[in-house]
C-alpha positions as CSV (number, residue, x, y, z in Angstrom):
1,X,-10.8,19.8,-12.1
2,X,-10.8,20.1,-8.0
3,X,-9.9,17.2,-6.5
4,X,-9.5,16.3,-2.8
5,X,-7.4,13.3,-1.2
6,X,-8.3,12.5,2.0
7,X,-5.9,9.7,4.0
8,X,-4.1,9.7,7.3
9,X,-0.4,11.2,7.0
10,X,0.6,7.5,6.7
11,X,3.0,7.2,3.6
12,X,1.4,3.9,3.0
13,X,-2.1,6.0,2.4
14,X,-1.1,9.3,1.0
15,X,1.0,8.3,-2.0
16,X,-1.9,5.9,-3.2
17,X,-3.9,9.0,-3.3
18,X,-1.6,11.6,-4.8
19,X,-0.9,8.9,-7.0
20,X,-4.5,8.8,-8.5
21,X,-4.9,12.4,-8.3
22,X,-1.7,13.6,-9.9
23,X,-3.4,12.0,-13.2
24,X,-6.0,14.2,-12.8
25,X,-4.5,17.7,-11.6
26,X,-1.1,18.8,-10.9
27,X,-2.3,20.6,-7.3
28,X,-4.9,18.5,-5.0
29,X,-6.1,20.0,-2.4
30,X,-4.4,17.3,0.2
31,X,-6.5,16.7,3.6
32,X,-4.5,14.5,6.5
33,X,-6.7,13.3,9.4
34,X,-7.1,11.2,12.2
35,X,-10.0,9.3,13.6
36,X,-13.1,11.5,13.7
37,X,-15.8,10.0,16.4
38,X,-19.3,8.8,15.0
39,X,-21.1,11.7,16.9
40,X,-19.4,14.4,14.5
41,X,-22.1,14.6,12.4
42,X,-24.9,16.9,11.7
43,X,-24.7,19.8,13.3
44,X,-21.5,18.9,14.9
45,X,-19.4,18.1,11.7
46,X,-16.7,19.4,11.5
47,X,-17.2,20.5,7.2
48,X,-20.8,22.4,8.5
49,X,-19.3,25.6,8.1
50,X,-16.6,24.9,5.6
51,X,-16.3,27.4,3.5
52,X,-13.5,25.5,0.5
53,X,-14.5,25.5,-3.1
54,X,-16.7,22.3,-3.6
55,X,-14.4,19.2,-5.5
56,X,-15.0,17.3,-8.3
57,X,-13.5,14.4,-7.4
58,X,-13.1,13.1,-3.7
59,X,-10.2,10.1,-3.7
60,X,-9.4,8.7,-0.4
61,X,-7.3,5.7,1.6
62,X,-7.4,4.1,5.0
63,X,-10.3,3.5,7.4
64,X,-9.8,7.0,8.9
65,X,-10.7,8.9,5.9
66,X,-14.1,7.3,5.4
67,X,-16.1,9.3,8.3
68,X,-14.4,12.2,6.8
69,X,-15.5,11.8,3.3
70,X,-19.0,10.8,4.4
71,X,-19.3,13.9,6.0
72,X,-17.7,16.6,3.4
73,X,-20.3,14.3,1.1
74,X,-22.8,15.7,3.4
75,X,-21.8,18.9,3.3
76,X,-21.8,19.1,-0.5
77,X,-25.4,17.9,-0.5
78,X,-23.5,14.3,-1.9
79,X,-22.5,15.6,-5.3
80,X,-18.4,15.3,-5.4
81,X,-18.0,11.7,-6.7
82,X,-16.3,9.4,-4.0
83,X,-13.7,7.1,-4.6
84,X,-11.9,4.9,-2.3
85,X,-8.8,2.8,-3.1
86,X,-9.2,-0.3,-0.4
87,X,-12.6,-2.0,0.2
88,X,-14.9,0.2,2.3
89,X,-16.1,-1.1,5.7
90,X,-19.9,-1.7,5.9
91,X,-20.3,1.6,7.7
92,X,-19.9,3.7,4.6
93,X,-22.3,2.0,2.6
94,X,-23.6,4.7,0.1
95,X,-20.7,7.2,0.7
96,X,-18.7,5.6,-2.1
97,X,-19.5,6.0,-6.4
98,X,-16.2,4.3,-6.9
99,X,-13.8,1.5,-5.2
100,X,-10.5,0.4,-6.4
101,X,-9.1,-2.8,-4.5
102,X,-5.9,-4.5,-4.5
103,X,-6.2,-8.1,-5.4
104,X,-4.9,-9.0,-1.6
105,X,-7.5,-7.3,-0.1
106,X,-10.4,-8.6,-2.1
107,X,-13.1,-10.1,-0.4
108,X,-17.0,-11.4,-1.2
109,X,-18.5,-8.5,0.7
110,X,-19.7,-5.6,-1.1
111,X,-21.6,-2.5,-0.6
112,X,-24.8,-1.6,-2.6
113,X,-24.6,1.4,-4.7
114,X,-20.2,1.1,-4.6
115,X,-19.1,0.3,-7.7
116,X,-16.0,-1.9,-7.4
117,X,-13.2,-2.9,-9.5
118,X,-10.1,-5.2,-9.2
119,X,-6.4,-4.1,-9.2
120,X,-3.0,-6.2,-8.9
121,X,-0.5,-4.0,-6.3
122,X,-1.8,-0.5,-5.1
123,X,-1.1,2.9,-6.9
124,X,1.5,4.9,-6.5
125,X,3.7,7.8,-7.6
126,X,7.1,6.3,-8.7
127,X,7.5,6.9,-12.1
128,X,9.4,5.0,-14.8
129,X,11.7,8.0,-15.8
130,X,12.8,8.0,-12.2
131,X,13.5,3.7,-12.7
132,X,15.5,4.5,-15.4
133,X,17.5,7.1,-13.8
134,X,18.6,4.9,-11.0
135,X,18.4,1.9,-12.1
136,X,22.6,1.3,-13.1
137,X,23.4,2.8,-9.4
138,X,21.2,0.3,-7.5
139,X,22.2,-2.4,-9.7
140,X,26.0,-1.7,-8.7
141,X,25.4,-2.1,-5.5
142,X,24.5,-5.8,-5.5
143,X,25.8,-7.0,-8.8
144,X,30.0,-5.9,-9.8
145,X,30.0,-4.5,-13.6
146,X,29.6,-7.5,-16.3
147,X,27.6,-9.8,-14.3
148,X,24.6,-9.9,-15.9
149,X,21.9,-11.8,-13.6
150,X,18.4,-10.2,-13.1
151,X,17.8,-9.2,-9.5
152,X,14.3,-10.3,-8.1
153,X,12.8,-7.8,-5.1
154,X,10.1,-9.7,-2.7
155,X,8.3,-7.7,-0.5
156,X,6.5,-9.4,1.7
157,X,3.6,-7.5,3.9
158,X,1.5,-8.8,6.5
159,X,-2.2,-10.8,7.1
160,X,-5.3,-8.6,6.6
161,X,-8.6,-9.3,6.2
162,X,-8.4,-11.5,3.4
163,X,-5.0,-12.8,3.4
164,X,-3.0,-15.0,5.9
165,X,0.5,-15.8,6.4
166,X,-0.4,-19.6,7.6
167,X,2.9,-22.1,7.6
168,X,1.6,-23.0,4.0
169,X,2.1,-19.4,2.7
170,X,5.4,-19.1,4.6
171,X,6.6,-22.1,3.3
172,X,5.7,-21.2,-0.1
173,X,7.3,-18.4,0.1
174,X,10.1,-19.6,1.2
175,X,10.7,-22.0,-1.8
176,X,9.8,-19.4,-4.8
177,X,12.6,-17.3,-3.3
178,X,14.6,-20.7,-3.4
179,X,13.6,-21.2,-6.7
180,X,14.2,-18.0,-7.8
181,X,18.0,-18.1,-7.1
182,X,18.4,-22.0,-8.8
183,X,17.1,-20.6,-11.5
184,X,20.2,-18.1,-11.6
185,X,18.6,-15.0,-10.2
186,X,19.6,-12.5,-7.2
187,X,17.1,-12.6,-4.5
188,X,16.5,-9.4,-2.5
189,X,13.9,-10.2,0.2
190,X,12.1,-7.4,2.5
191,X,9.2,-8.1,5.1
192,X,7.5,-4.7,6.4
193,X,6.2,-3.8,9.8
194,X,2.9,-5.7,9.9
195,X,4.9,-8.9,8.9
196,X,4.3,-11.7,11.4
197,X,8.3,-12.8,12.8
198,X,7.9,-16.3,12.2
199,X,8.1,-15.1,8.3
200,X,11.2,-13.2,8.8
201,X,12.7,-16.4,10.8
202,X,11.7,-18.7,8.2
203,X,13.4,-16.7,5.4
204,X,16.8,-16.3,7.5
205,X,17.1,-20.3,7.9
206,X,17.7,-20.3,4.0
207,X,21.4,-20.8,3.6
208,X,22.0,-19.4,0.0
209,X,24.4,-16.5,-0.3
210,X,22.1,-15.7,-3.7
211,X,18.7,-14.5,-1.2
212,X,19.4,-11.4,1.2
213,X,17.1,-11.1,3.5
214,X,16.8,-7.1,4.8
215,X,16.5,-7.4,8.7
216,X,15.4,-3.8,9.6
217,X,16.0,-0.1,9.5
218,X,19.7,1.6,9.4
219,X,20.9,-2.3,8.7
220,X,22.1,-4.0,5.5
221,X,20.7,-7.0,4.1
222,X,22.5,-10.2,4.9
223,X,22.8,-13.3,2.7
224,X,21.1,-16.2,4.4
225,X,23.9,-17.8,5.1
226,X,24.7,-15.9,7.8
227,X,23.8,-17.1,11.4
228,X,20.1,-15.8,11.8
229,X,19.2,-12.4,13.4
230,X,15.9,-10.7,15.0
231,X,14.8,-7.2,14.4
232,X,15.9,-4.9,17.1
């Protein structure tokens, strides 16, 4: 089976594709690109002349690739079957057979002839032989031998288009990690890049030395008991 992923070099886009495709083939032919203007098209695409073996399968990721699958779609006279794994925007209606979306990026709006279907988390290529393997390391970093609590991860992202980080969510937040840690748990907390700061400060005000907070690259995570800090 050929298949093709098509995302921007982003991590965050290319390993939900090679996650996908590495259940179908072991070598996918992997395209990277970058914004590709609306006037590329027709006799100015860039896949007019391209002269690769037509794929089965197209899988793609990010708003970038869907002017690019819309036009190798084109070139292939709209035979490789098109799936997406985040919710199309209204300007590739009819380029997509197929779209995956995470539950916190669902939304109302759908396109005709896109066939959509519902997911928790996005995919991904960890595997659970590699868990297993490194599972006693990381544990021994946060937990000395013979204690025997579970350790919670949170990774918190950032608003999108169906999803806001509003005081209520933050607070919420907030108190499951709270409630996480009465209830005898270690509580490793990460926010990411898109992560509004007011989340970030919110979590650092909790003073419980059972909830570390990770406060950026090349730094180690503080327990929240310790005087708050800002991302440098």
């Amino acid at each position: 089976m050929r298949v093709w992923t098509v995302s921007e070099e982003k991590a965050g886009t290319l390993t939900q594709c090679l996650g996908v495709a590495s259940h179908l083939t072991a070598e996918p032919v992997i395209h990277k690109v970058g914004r590709l203007p609306s006037w590329r098209r027709g006799l100015l695409s860039p896949y007019r002349r391209f002269r690769a073996a037509e794929p089965d399968i197209i899988i793609s990721c990010g708003r970038f690739a869907e002017r690019h699958v819309a036009r190798m779609k084109e070139r292939f006279a709209g035979r490789p079957f098109a799936v997406h794994l985040q919710p199309p925007a209204q300007a590739s209606r009819g380029v997509y057979d197929l779209a995956f979306v995470s539950r916190h990026d669902w939304k109302s709006e759908r396109l005709d002839g896109t066939d959509y279907r519902n997911m928790i988390g996005v995919p991904h290529r960890v595997k659970q032989t590699q868990l297993s393997q490194r599972r006693n390391a990381a544990r021994c970093r946060w937990l000395p031998d013979g204690d025997d609590r579970s350790i919670v991860v949170m990774l918190l992202g950032g608003p999108n288009g169906a999803y806001d980080y509003d005081v209520a969510t933050i607070d919420r937040i907030v108190a499951t990690a709270q409630k996480l840690a009465t209830e005898g748990h270690l509580v490793l907390v990460s926010t990411s890049r898109r992560s509004d700061p007011s989340l970030l400060a919110a979590l650092l005000r909790i003073e419980d030395p059972r909830i570390h907070v990770w406060i950026g690259p090349a730094k180690t995570p503080i327990p929240t008991t310790s005087p708050p800090r800002t991302r440098s």
